[in-house]
Structure formats: C-alpha cells, structure tokens
PAVEXFI-256140 format. One line per field, with one value per residue (C-alpha): residue number from 1; residue in one letter; chain; x, y, z. Coordinates in nm, 2 decimals. Layout:
<rs>
nuvex [NUM_...]
fifi [A_...]
drenkol [A_...]
xx [X_...]
yy [Y_...]
zz [Z_...]
</rs>
This chain:
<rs>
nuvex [1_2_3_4_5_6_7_8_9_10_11_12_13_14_15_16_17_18_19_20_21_22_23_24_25_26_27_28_29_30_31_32_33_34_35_36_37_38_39_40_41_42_43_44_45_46_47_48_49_50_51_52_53_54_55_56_57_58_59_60_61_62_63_64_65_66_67_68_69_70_71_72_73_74_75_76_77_78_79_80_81_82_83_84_85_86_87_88_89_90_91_92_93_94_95_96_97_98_99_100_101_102_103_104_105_106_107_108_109_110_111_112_113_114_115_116_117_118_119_120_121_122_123_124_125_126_127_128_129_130_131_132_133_134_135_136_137_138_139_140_141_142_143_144_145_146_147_148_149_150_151_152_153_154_155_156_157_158_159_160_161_162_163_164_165_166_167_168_169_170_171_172_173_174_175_176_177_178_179_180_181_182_183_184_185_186_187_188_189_190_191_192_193_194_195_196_197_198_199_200_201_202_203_204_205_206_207_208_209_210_211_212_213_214_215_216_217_218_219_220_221_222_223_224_225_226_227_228_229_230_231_232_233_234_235_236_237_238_239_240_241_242_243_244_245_246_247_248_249_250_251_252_253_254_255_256_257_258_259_260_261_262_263_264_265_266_267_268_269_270_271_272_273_274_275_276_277_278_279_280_281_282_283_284_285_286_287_288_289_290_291_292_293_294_295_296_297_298_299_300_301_302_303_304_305_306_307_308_309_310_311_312_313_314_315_316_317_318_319_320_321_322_323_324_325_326_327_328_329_330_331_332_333_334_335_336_337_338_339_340_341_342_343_344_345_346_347_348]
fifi [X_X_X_X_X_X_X_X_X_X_X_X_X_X_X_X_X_X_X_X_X_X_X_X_X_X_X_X_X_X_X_X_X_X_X_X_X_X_X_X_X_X_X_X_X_X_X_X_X_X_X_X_X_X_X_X_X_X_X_X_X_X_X_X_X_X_X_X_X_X_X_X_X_X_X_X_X_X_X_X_X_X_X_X_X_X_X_X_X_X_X_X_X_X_X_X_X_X_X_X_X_X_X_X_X_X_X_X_X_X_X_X_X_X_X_X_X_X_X_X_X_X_X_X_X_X_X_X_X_X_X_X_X_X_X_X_X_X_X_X_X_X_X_X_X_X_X_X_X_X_X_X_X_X_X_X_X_X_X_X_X_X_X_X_X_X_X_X_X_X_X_X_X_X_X_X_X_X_X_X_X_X_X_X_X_X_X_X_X_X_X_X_X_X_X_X_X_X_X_X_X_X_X_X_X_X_X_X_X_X_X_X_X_X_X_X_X_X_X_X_X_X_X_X_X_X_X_X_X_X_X_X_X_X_X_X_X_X_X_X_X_X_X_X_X_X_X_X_X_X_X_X_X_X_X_X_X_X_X_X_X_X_X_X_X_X_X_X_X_X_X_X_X_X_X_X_X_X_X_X_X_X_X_X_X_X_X_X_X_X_X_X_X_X_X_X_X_X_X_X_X_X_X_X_X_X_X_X_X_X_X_X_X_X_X_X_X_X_X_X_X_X_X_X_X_X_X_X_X_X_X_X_X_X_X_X_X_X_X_X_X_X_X_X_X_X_X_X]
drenkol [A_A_A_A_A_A_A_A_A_A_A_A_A_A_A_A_A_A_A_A_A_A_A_A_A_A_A_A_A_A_A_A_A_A_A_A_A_A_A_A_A_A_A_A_A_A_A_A_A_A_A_A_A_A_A_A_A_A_A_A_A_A_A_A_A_A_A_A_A_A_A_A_A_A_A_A_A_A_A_A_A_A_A_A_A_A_A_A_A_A_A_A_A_A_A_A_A_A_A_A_A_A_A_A_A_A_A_A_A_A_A_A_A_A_A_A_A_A_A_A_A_A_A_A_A_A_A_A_A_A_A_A_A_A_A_A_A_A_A_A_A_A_A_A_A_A_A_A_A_A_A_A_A_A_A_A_A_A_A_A_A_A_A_A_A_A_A_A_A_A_A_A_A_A_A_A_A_A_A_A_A_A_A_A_A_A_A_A_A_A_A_A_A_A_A_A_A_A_A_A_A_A_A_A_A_A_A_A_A_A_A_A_A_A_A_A_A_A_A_A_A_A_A_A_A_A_A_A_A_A_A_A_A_A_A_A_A_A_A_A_A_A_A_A_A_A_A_A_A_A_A_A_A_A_A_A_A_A_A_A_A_A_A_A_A_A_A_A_A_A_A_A_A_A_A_A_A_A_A_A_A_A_A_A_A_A_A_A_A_A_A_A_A_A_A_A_A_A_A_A_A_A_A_A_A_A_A_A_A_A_A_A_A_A_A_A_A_A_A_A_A_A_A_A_A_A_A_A_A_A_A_A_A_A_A_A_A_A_A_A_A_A_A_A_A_A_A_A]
xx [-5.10_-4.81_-4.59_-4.19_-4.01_-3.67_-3.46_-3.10_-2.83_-2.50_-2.25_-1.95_-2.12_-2.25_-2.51_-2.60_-2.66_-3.03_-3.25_-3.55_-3.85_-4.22_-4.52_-4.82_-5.12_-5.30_-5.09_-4.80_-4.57_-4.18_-4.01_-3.66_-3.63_-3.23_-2.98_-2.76_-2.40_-2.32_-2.32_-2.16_-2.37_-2.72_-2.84_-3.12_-3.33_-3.60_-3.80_-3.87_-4.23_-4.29_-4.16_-3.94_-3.63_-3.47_-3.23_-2.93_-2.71_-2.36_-2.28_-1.92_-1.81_-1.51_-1.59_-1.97_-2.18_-2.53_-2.66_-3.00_-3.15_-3.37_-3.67_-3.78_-3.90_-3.95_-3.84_-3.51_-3.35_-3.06_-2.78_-2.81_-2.46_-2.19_-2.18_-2.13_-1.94_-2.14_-1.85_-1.92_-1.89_-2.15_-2.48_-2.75_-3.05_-3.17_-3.45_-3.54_-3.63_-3.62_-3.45_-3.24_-3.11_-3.03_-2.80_-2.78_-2.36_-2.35_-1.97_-1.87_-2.20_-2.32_-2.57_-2.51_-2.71_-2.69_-2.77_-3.05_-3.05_-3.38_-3.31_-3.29_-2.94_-2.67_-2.31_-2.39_-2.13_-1.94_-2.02_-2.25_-2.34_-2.34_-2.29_-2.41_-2.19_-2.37_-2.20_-2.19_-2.17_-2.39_-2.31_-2.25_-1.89_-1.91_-2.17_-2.25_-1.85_-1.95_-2.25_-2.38_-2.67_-2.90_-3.22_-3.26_-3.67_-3.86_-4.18_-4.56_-4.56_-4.23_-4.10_-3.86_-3.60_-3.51_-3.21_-3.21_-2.87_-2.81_-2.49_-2.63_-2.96_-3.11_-3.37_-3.28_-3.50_-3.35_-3.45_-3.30_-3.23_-3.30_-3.11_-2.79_-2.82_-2.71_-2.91_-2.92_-3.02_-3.29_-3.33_-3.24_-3.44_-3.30_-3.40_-3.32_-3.00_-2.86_-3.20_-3.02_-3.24_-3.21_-3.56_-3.85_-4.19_-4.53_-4.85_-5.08_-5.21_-4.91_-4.95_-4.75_-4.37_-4.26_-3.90_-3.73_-3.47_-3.22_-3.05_-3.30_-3.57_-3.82_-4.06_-4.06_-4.40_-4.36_-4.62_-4.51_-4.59_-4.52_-4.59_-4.32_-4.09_-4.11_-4.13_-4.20_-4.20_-4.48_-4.50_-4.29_-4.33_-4.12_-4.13_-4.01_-4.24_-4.14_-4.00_-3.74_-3.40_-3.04_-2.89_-3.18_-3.18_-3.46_-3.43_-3.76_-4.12_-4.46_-4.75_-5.02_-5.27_-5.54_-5.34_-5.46_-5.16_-4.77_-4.52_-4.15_-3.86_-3.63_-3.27_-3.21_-3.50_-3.56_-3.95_-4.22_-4.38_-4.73_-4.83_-5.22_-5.19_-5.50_-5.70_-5.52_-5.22_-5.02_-5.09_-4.90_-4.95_-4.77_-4.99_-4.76_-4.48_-4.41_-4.18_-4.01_-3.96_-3.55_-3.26_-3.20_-3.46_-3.31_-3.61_-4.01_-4.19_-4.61_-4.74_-4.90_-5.23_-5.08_-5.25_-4.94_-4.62_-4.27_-3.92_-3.56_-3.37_-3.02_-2.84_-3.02_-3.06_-3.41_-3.75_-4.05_-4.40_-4.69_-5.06_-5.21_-5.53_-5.67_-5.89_-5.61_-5.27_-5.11_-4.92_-4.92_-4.58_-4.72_-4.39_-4.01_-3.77_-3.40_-3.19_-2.85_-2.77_-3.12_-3.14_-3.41_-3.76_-3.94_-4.24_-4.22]
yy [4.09_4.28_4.27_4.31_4.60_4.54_4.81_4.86_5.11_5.20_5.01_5.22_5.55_5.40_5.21_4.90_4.69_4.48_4.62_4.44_4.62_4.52_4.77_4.82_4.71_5.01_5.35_5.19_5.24_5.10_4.91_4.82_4.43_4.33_4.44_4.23_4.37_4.00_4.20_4.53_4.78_4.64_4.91_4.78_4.51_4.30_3.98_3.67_3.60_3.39_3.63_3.35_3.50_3.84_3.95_4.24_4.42_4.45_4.79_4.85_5.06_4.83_4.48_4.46_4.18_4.04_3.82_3.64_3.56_3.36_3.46_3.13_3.33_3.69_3.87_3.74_3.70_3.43_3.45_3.21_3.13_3.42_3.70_3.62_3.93_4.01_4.15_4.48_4.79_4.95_4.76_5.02_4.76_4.41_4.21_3.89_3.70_3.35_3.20_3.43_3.74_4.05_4.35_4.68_4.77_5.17_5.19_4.96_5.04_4.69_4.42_4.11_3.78_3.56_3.18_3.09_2.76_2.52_2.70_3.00_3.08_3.23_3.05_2.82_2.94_3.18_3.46_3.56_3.32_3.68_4.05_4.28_4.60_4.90_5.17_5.53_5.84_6.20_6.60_6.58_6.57_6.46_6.23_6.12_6.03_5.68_5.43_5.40_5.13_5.24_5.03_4.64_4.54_4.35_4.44_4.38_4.09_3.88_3.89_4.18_4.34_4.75_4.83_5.27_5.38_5.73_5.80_5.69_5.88_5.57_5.28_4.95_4.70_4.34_3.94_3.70_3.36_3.15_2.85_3.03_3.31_3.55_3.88_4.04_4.41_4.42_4.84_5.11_5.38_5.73_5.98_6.41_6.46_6.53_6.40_6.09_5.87_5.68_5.46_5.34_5.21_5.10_5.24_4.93_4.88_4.80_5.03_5.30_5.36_5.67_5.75_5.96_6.16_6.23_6.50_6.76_6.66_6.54_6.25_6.10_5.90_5.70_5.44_5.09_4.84_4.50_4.31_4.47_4.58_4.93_5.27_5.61_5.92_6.10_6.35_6.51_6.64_6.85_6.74_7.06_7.41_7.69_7.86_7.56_7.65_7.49_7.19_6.87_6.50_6.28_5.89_5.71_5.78_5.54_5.52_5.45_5.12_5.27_5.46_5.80_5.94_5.91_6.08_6.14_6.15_6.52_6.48_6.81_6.99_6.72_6.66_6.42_6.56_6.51_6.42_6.37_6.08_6.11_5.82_5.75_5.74_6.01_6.33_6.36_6.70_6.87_6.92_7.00_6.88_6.79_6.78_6.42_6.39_6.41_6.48_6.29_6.08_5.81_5.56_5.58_5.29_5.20_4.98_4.67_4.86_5.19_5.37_5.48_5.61_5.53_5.73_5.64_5.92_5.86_6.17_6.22_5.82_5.79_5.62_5.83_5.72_5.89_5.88_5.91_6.12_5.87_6.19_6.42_6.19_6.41_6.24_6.35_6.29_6.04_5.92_5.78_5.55_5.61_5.39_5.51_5.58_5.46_5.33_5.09_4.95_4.68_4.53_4.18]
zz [-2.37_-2.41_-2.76_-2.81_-3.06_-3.17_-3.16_-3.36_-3.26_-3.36_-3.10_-3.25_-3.17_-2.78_-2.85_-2.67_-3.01_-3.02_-2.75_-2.69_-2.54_-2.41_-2.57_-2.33_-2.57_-2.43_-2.43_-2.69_-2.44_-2.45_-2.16_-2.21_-2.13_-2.23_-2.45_-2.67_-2.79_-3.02_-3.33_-3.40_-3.50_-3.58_-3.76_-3.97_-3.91_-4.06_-3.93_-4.07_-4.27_-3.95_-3.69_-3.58_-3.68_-3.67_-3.93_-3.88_-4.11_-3.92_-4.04_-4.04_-4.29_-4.44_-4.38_-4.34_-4.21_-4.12_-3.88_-3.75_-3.39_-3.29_-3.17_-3.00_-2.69_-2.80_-2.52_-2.55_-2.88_-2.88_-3.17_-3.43_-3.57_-3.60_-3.77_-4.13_-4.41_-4.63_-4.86_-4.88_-4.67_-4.43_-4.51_-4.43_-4.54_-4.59_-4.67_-4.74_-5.06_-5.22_-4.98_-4.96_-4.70_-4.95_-4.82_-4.95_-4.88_-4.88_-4.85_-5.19_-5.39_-5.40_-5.32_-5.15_-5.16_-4.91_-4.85_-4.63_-4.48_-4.39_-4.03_-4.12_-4.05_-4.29_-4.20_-4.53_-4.75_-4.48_-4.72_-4.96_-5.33_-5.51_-5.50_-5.77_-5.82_-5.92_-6.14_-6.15_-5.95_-5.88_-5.90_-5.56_-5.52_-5.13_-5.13_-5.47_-5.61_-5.65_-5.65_-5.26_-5.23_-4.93_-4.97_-5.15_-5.09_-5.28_-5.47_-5.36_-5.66_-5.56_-5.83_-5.85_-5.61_-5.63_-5.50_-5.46_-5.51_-5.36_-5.51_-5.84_-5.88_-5.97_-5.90_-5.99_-6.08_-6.00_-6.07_-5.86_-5.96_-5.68_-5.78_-5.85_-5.62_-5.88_-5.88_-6.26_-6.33_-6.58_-6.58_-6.43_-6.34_-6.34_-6.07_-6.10_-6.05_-5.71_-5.57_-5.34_-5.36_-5.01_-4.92_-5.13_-5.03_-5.18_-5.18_-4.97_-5.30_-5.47_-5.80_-5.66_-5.52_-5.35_-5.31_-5.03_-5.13_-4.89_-5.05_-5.15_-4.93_-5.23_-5.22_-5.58_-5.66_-5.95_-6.11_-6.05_-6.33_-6.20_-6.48_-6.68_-6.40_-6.45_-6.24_-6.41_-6.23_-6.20_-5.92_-5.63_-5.32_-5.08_-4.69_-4.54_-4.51_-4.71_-4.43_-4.34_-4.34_-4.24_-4.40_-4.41_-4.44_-4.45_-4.42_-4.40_-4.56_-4.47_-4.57_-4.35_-4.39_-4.54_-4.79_-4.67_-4.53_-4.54_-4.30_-4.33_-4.08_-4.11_-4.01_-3.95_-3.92_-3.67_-3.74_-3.88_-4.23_-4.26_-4.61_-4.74_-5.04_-5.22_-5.37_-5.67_-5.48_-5.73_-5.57_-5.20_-5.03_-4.69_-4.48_-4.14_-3.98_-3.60_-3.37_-3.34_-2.99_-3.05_-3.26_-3.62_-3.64_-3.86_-3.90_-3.85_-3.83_-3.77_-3.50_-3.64_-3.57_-3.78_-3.45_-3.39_-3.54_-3.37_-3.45_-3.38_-3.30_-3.33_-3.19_-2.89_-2.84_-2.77_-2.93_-2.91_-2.99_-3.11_-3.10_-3.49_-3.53_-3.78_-3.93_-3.97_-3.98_-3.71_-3.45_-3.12_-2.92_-2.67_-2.49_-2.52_-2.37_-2.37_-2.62_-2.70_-3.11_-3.22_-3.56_-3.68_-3.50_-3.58_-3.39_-3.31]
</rs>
C-alpha cells in the first residue's frame, strides 16, 4: 500500500506551497497527487504524534506565520483554521511540545509559543501566549549582526527545548511552562565563533547531539546530559573533501536508525556528505560525498524504513531519492519528481 510525503516550497520564489505526493512501497518512488497554495511559503513542516495533523511555518520574512491541516484523508490535506502570526519574522522551524506548536523566527531572533487547542488547531489566542527573544550577534558582519533562531526541537527526554541560534553561535537550552506558555532559558551553550550554528539532531540513543554548522561547514558533536540539561562539545567534523572549493552552506544532518551513519546536505557544493558515527557516538568521520540529484539541497530527510535517503533541492525545484547501501551508508541517486522551490519533506 502506497504512503504520502509532504512537501514544502517557497511560494514567493514559484513554488506551488504543500505538495502532496504518493511513494511506491517498492522503488520509493514520488507521484505528485495535488498542490495546496492556502499558506504562503510553507517551508518547514512537522506532523502531529498521531500523523493526524500537519504543521507549517508561514515564512515571510516580516510578519511570519504558521498553520495546520488536516490530515483526515492523507492524500488530501484540508486547512484547519487560517493562518495565524506567529510574531516574528521568517520562521525557518517548528515543532511541537506540551501542547504547544514552537517556532523558531530567523528574521527577529526569537521563539514563539503557540496555543494548541483539544483539536489541534492554533486560532486560540490569534497569536502566540509567548515569544522568547534571544540576544547577541557573531563576527560575521552579514549574517551574524544580530541573534537569528533557525531550529526550536525538543530533546529525546521531553523535558527541554534547544533553540540553535545562528547569528548567536549558541545552543539554547529551554523549559517550557505548559500552563503559562512562557518558555525560560536555563543556559546557553556557546559554539566557535563564526561556526553558524543552523540544525541540531540526536544520536537514536539520545546521549549525543550533533550540530550543523552552516557557516564553516562543521558538524559539532557534543555530549548531551539530559538530566541536567547540558551539551558540551566534544568533537568536529568537516562535511566537505579537502579538495572542495567555492563558497558552501550546509542545512540538514541525519543520522541513520541504527546509529551507524549520518549524512549532510551541501548548499553549494551541491552534494550529500557521507559520515561513519562510530559506536560511542563521538567520533564522526567523512567518508565521501555524492551527488544530490540537484542544486541547493535545503533539507534531507529518511524514509520511515531509513532504506532510503530523500533531498529537497530548492534551486533546481526537484526531490530526488536515493537508495542506501545499508553496509556502506552510500546513497545511490535512484530517481526525482519535479517540485518547484523545494524546502522540507516529511513522510506521512
């Protein structure tokens, strides 16, 4: 039986907003079923803990918003309210938490926390119950002038959210009160300077984080101590060959099931990096990079199997899949489907 993807684009750049596709069980193969333009520039999304619901940033870059759909028959997701501000600029990330929907806001350097109602919707309050500004700024005068949240998730325990601020250099480590909504800072972690840090994610066993690193193309792993909240760095890790060359960008990094493997997505170099993690989960290694099927691939994502590896490549406006040699981690481009500004996939 055939599953659904869920695909975000950038409407303001020609995208055709939530794209919902059909994957052949067999090959992992993408067939385009309908398009949805309701909300502007759906550029991240995340799904409910009963894949009932689907969950979009709006990502405009003054007055950002977020919205949900239903997903009451998958293969054709219906708006649930309006779009609802989030009251910040460009929201690049969300996720969901305490009854709750959290947004990382790029633009304004903040966090936003918004209600969640007993259906899942957001139109509660019209707005959002908090948002946490972050302070600070980077040596980077172009990028790094002032905070810039990219990535809000919480931790394997549930009890803490880290917001990754690349404009900071910094790793937040969050509680949020769920009665009051209010989300309080309880450390910050700082990163190298000029490292921009953009994504995190945890090691399946939940005793290790790994930060990407947007602007020096450097994989940070740091222990993660959940019991007091804490991440120290420990290791990093370059994504690009020696030989790489030209300006580089990388925006996503995961780790596959079993903990064997991670790969990273090169805007830029325009490729997949191949990293070995070995079995402590502190020691990541380069072992190739591939091709990734288009230009500026902006997010990678695993099939609920993590058989296979999936990209989003923005500039060329295309999702391409590939097959994982579960031996050596290298994905093999396998095939791709044309949608316009790719930006996010998630599997249904």
């Amino acid at each position: 039986m055939a599953g659904h993807v869920y695909i975000g684009s950038f409407t303001s750049a020609g995208g055709k907003g939530l794209t919902t596709a059909a994957v052949d069980p067999d090959s992992g193969a993408l067939t385009v079923l309908r398009t949805d333009s309701a909300v502007g520039d759906p550029s991240f999304l995340v799904l409910s803990e009963d894949r009932g619901l689907l969950y979009t940033v709006s990502e405009h870059p003054e007055d950002g918003g977020a919205a949900v759909f239903s997903l009451g028959d998958p293969a054709r997701p219906e708006p649930l309210g309006a779009t609802v501000p989030v009251g910040g600029g460009a929201p690049t990330h969300l996720c969901l938490h305490r009854g709750h929907l959290l947004t990382a806001n790029y633009a304004s350097g903040t966090v936003s926390v918004l209600p969640v109602d007993e259906r899942g919707a957001l139109g509660a309050l019209g707005g959002p119950r908090h948002v946490l500004e972050h302070e600070g700024d980077g040596p980077d005068p172009e990028r790094q002038e002032g905070p810039h949240a990219h990535m809000v998730l919480p931790d394997p325990s549930g009890r803490w959210v880290l917001t990754v601020d690349l404009g900071t250099d910094s790793v937040r480590v969050c509680e949020l009160d769920a009665e009051s909504g209010e989300l309080e800072v309880e450390r910050e972690m700082g990163l190298r300077s000029g490292s921009g840090p953009r994504h995190l994610t945890f090691h399946p066993r939940g005793d290790r984080a790994y930060v990407m690193n947007e602007l020096d193309s450097v994989v940070t792993v740091c222990h993660w101590d959940a019991e007091a909240g804490r991440l120290k760095p420990v290791a990093e890790v370059c994504v690009l060959p020696a030989d790489a060359s030209g300006p580089n960008y990388p925006s996503e990094l995961v780790v596959s099931p079993d903990g064997r493997f991670a790969w990273a997505a090169n805007r830029g170099h325009n490729s997949i990096a191949v990293l070995s993690v070995d079995a402590g989960g502190d020691r990541l290694e380069l072992l190739e990079t591939v091709d990734c099927g288009g230009d500026w691939p902006r997010h990678l994502t695993l099939d609920p199997s993590g058989k296979r590896l999936y990209a989003a490549n923005e500039r060329s406006g295309d999702v391409s899949w590939f097959d994982v040699d579960p031996a050596t981690g290298t994905p093999k481009l396998a095939g791709s489907v044309p949608v316009p500004a790719a930006s996010c996939v998630v599997f249904g």
